[in-house]
N, C-alpha and C positions, 0 to 999 in steps of 0.2 A: 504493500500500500504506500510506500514512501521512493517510489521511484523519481516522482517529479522530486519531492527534497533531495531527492540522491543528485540528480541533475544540477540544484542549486549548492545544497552546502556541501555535499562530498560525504565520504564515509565517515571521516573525521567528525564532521557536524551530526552528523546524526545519531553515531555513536557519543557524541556530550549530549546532545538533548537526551537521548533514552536515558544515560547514568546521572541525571538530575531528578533533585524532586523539589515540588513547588508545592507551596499552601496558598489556597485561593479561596478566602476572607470574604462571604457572602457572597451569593448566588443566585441575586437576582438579576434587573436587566446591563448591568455592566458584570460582572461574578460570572454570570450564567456562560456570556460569549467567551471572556477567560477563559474557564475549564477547556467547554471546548474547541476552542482552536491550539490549548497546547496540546490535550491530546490529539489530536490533529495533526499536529506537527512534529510530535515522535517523544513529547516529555515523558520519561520512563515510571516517574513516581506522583500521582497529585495525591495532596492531602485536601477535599474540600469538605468546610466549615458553615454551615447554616443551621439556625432554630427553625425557622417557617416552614409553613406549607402553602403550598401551591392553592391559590386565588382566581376567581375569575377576571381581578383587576390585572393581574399579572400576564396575562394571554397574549396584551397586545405587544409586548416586549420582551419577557423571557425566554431562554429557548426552551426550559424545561417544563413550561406550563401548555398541559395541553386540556382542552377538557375532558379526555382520560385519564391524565393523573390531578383534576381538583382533589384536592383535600389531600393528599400523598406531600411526604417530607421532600420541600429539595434539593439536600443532598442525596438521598437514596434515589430520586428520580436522575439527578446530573451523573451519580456514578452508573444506574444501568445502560444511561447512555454511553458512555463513555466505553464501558463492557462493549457495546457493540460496534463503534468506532473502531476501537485500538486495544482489542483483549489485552497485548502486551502491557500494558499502561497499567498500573499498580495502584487502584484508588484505596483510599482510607477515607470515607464517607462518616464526618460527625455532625450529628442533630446537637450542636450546642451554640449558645449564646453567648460570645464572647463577653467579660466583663473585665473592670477594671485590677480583681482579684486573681486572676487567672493564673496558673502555673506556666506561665508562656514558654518560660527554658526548658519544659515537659514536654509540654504541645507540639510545639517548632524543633523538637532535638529533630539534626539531622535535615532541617528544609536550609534549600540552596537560593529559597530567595521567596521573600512573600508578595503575594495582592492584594492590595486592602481595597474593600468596595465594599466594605459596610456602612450603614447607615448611621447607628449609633457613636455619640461625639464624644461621649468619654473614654469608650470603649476603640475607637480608630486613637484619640490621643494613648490611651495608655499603651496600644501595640505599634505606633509608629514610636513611643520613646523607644520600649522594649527593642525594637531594630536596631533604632538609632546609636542605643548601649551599646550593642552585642560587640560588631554591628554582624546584624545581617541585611545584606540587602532587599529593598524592601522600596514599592512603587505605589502609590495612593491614590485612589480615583475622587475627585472633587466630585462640586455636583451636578447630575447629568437632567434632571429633569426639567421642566418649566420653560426649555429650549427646542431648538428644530434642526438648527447648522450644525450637522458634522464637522465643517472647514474651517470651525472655531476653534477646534481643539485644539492642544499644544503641548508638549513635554515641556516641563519646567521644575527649576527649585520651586519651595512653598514658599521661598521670598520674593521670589520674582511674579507670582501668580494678580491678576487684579480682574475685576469685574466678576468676581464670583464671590457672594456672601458664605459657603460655607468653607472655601480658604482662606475667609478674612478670620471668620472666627474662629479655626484653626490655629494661623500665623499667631492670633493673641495669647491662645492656652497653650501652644508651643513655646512660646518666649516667656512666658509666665515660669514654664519648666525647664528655663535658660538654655534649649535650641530655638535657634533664631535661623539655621538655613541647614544645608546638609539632607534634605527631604524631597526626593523626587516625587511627582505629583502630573496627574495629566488633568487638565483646567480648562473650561471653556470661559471664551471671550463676550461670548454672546449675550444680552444680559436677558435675564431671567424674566417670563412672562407674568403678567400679573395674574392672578388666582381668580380661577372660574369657582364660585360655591362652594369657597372653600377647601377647596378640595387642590393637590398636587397634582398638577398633569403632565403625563406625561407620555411621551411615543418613542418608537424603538432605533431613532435615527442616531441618535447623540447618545444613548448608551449602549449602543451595539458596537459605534463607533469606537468611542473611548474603548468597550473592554478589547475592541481588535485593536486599537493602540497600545493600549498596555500589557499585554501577550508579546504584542511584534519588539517593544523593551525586553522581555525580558528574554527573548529568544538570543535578540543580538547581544545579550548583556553576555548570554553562556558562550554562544562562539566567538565573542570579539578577538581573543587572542589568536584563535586558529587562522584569522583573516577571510572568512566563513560570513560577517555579517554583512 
């Protein structure tokens, strides 16, 4: 199944992407496209992390939501995809909720590089420090909804990020916990739409986007040396 990657990164490449493993920090419509596009692209081990279950508000943007698996956990839904993807691919499927308490040097022994694309904001601050200590490397999705433009996105430090409110209020509880930069992050420029009834809206343009952006990070992060990326 990896002939076209054999054509692009070489034995070499493919052989680092199988012997990695990656943890990918919520699962829905930015998490979701993560998963699978590394297993996709030959990542040997994923560890993926969500409490939820699959929603009908979720349909129009997840890839794991279908309305055969409502009500079904999505990580157990993302790892039997993935089983049929890329059997070789090594999942560790947890129904848990990250929090601030967590045993992270437990959780993470052994991952070669995390995705954070959860939602909750104490819980992304206490695992991007937890990175940041280690370190391990580690890429953080801002926020993707409320928008339309994919061509807004952008790799960046979290200092360099602007027009997005939830890396503004990030950058302040980061610096509060004296990191000021060092944090990779993909950011959209675009500014956030105003609120129909309340309600977050949102469509599958700009977090589909972003998690194939931050997939395609961390792929070239693992070949960069081979000259591969």
């Amino acid at each position: 199944m990896f002939d076209r990657g054999l054509a692009l990164i070489g034995k070499d490449g493919l052989a680092r992407l199988a012997a990695a493993s990656i943890a990918v920090c919520g699962l829905g419509g930015v998490g979701s496209y993560i998963a699978e596009v590394l297993a996709r692209s030959g990542i040997g081990t994923l560890l993926l992390i969500d409490a939820d279950t699959i929603a009908p508000s979720n349909i129009n943007r997840q890839l794991c939501a279908l309305h055969s698996t409502l009500g079904r956990p999505k990580a157990e839904i993302m790892a039997e995809r993935i089983a049929d993807i890329n059997p070789a691919c090594r999942v560790e499927a947890r129904r848990i909720m990250l929090t601030p308490g967590d045993d992270y040097a437990s959780l993470f022994s052994g991952t070669d590089y995390i995705a954070d694309a959860i939602d909750d904001l104490p819980a992304k601050i206490a695992l991007i420090r937890y990175a940041h200590t280690r370190p391990i490397p580690l890429i953080s999705a801002m926020g993707a909804g409320r928008r339309l433009d994919p061509t807004a996105l952008a790799v960046a430090d979290i200092a360099q990020t602007y027009g997005c409110p939830l890396a503004r209020r990030l950058r302040k509880s980061l610096r509060e916990q004296g990191i000021e930069q060092g944090v990779q992050v993909v950011f959209s420029s675009e500014p956030p739409r105003e609120l129909r009834e309340g309600k977050l809206g949102s469509m599958i343009f700009v977090p589909a986007a972003m998690g194939l952006l931050m997939a395609s990070v961390i792929v070239r992060y693992l070949l960069a040396d081979l000259g591969a990326e």
